[in-house]
Structures are given as structure tokens and as C-alpha cells.
N, CA, C and O atoms as CSV, one atom per row, in Angstrom:
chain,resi,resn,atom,element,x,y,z
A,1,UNK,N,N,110.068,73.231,94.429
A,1,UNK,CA,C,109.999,74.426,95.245
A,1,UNK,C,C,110.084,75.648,94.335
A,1,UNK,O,O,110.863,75.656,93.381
A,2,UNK,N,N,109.230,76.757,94.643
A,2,UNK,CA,C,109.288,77.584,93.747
A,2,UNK,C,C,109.380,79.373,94.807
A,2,UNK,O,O,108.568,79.654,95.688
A,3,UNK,N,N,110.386,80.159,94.438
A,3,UNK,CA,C,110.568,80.918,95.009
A,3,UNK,C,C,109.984,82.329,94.146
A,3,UNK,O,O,110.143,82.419,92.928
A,4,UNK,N,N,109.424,83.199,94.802
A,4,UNK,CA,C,108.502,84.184,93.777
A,4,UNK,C,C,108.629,85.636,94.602
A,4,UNK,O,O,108.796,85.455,95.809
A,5,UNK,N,N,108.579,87.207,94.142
A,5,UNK,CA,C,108.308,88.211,94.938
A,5,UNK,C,C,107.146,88.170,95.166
A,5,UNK,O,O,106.210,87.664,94.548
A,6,UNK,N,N,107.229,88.934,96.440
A,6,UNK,CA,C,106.153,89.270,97.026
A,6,UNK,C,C,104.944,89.933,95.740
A,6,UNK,O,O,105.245,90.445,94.662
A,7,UNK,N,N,103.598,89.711,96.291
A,7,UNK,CA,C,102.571,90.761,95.114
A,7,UNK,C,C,102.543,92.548,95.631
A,7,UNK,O,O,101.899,93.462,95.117
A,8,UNK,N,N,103.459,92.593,96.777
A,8,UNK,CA,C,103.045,94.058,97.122
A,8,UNK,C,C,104.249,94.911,96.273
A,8,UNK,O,O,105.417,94.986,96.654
A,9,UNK,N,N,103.685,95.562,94.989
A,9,UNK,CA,C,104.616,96.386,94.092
A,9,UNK,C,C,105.184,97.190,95.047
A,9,UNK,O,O,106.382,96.995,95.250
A,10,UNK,N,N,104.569,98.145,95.762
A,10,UNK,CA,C,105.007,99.157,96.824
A,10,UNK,C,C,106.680,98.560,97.645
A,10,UNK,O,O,107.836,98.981,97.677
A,11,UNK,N,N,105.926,97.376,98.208
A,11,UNK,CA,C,107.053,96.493,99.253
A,11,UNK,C,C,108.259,96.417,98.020
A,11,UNK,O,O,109.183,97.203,97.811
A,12,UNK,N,N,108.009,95.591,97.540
A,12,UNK,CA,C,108.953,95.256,96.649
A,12,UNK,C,C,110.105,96.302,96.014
A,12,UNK,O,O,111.274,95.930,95.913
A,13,UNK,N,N,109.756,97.383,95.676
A,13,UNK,CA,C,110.270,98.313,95.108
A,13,UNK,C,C,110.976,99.431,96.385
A,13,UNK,O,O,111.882,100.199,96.059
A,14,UNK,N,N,110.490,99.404,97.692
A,14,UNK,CA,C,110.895,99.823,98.808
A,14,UNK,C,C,112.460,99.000,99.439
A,14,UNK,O,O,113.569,99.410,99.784
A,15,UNK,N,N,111.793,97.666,99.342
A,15,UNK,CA,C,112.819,96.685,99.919
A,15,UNK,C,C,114.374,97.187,98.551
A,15,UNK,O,O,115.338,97.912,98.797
A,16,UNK,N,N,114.131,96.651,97.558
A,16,UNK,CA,C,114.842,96.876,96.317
A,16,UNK,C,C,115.815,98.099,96.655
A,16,UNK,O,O,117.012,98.010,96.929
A,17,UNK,N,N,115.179,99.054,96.591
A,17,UNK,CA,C,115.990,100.241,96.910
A,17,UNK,C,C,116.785,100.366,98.483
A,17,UNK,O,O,117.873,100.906,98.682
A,18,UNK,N,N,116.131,99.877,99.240
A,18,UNK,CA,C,116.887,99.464,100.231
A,18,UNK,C,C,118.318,98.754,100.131
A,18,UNK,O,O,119.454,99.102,100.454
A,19,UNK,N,N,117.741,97.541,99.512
A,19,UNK,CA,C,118.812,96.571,99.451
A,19,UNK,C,C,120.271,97.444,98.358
A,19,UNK,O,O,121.379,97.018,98.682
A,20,UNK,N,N,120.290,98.242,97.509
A,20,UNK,CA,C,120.613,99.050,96.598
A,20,UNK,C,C,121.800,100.275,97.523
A,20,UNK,O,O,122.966,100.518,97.215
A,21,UNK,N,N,121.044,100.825,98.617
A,21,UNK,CA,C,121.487,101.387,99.062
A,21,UNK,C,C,122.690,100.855,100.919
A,21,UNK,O,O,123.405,101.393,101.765
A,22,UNK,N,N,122.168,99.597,100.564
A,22,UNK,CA,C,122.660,98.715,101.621
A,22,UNK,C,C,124.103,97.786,101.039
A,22,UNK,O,O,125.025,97.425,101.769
A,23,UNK,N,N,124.007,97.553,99.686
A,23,UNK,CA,C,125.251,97.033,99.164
A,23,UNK,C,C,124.706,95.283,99.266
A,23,UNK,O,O,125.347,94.245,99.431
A,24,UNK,N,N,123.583,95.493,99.125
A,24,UNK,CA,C,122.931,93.768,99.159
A,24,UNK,C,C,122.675,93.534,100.134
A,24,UNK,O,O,122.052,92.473,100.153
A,25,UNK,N,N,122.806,93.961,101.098
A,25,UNK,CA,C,122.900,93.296,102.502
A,25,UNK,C,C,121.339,93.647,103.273
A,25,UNK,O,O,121.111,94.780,103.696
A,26,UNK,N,N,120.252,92.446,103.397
A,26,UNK,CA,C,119.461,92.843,103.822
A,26,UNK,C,C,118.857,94.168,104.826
A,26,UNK,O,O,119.509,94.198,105.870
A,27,UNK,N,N,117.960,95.084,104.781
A,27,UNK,CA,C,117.882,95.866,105.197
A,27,UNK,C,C,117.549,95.805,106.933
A,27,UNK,O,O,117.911,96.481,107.896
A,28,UNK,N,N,116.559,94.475,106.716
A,28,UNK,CA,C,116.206,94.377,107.610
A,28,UNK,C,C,117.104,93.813,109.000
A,28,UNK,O,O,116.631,93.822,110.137
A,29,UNK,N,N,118.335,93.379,108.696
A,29,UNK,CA,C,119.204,92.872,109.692
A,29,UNK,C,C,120.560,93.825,109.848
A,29,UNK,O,O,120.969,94.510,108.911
A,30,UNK,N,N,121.107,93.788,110.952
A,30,UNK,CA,C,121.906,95.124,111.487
A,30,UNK,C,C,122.953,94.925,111.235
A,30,UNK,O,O,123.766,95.821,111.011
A,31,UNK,N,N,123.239,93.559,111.202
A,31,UNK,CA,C,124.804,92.543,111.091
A,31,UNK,C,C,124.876,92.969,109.314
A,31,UNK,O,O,123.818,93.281,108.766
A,32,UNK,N,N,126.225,92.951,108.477
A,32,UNK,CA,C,126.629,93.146,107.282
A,32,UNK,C,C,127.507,91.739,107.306
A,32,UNK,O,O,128.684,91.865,107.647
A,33,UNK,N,N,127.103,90.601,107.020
A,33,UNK,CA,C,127.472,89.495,107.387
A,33,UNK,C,C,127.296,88.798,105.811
A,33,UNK,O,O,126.544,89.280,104.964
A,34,UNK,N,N,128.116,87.607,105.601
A,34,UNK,CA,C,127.323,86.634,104.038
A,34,UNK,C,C,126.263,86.173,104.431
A,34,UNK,O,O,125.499,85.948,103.492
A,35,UNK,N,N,125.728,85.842,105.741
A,35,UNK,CA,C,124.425,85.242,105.763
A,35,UNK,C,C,123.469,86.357,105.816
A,35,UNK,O,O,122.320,85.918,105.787
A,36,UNK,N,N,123.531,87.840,105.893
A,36,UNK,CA,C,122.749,88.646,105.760
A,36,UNK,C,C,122.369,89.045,104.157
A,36,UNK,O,O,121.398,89.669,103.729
A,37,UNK,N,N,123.203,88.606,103.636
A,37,UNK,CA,C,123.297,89.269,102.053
A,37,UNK,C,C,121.967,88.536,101.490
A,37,UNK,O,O,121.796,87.322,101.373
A,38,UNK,N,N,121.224,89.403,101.226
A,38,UNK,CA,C,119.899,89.389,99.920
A,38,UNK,C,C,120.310,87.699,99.104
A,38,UNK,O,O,121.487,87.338,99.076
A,39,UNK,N,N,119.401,86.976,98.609
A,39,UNK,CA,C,118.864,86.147,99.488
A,39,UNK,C,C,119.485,85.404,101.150
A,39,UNK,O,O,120.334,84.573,101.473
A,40,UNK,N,N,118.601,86.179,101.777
A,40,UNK,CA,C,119.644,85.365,103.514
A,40,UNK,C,C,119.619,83.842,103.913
A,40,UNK,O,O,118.856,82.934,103.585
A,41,UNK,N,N,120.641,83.878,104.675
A,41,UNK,CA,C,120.421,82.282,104.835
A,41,UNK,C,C,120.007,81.959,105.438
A,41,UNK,O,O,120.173,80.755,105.635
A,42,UNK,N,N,119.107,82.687,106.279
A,42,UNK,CA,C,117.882,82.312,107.237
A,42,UNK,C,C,116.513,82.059,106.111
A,42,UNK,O,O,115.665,81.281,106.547
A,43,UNK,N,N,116.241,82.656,104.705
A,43,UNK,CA,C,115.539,82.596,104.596
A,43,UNK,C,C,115.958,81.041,103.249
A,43,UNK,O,O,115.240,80.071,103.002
A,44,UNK,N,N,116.775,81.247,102.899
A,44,UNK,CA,C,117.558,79.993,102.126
A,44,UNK,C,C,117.334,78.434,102.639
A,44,UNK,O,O,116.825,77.502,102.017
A,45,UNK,N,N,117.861,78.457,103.921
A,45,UNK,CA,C,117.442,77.773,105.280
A,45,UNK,C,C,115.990,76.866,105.522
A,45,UNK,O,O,115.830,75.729,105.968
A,46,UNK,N,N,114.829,78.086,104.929
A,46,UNK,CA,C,113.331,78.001,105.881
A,46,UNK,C,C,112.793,77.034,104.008
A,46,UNK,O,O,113.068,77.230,102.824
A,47,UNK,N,N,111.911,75.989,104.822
A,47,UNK,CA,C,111.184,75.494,103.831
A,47,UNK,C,C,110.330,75.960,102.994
A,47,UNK,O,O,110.147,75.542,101.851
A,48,UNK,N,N,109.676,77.000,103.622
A,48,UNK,CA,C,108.544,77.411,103.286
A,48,UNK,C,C,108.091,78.586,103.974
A,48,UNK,O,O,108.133,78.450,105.197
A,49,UNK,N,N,107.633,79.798,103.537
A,49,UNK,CA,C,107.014,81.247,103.652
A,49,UNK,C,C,107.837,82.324,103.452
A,49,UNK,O,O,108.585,82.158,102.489
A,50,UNK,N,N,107.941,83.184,103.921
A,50,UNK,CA,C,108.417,84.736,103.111
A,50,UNK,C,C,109.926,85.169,104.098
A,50,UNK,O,O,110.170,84.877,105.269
A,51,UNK,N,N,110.669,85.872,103.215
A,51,UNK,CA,C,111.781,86.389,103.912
A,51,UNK,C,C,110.963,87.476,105.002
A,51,UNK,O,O,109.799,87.848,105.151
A,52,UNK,N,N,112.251,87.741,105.645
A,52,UNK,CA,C,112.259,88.398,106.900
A,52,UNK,C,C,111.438,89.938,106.983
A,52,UNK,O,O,110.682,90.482,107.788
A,53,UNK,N,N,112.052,90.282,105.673
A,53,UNK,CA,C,111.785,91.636,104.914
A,53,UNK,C,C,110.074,91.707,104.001
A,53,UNK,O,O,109.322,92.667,103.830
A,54,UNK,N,N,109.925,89.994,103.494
A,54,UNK,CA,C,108.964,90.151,103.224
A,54,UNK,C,C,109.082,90.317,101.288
A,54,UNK,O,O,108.168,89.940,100.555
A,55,UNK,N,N,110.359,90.930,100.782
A,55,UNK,CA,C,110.085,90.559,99.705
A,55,UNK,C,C,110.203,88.931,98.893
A,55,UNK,O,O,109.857,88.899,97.712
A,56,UNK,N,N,110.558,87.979,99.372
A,56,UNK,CA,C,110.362,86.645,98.842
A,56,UNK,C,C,109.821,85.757,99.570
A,56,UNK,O,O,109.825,85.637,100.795
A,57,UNK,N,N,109.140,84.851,98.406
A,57,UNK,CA,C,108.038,84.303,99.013
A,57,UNK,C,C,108.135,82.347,98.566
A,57,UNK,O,O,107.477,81.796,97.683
A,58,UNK,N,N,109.101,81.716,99.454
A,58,UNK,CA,C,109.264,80.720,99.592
A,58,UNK,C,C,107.871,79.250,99.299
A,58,UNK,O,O,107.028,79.197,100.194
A,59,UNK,N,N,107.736,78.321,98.262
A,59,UNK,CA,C,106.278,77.939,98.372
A,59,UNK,C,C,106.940,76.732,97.852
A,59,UNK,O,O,108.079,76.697,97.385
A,60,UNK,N,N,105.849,75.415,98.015
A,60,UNK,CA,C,106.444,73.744,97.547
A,60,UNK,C,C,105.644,73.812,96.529
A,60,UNK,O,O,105.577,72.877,95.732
């Protein structure tokens, strides 16, 4: 399994600073929880395709 960023420089560098200004904690979820924290465990969890946010990109 190989886990990779997204190719969108823009996204990537948006999310980043997000996450930066969030204290790790995904941007995209409202909860400040350990399963929200950058990598989430929803996306830790999923076999295969992209976090929630879109910057990681889950692949076999």
C-alpha cells in the first residue's frame, strides 16, 4: 500500500496551512478529536482513495 499527496500543488499547500493553523487537526472536520488529527482515522481506516480534505491519496 502506498500512501502519496495529492498532485494539486494549490490543494496541498491550502490544506497544509490549514492544518498549521488548526493545530493538526483536520480542517475539514468540526470535532478537535485524535481521530480528527491529520492523518484521520477515517482516512487510516479506508483501503483505498483520498482523505476527506483531499490532500492524501490512499492506493494498493
Amino acid at each position: 500500500m502506498a500512501i502519496r499527496l495529492s498532485e494539486d500543488k494549490e490543494l496541498v499547500q491550502e490544506i497544509r496551512e490549514k492544518l498549521k493553523e488548526n493545530d493538526g487537526y483536520c480542517p475539514c472536520k468540526i470535532e478537535k478529536t485524535e481521530d480528527t488529527k491529520c492523518m484521520c482515522k477515517e482516512f487510516r481506516e479506508q483501503e483505498t482513495g483520498e482523505c476527506h480534505c483531499g490532500l492524501f491519496i490512499k492506493e494498493k
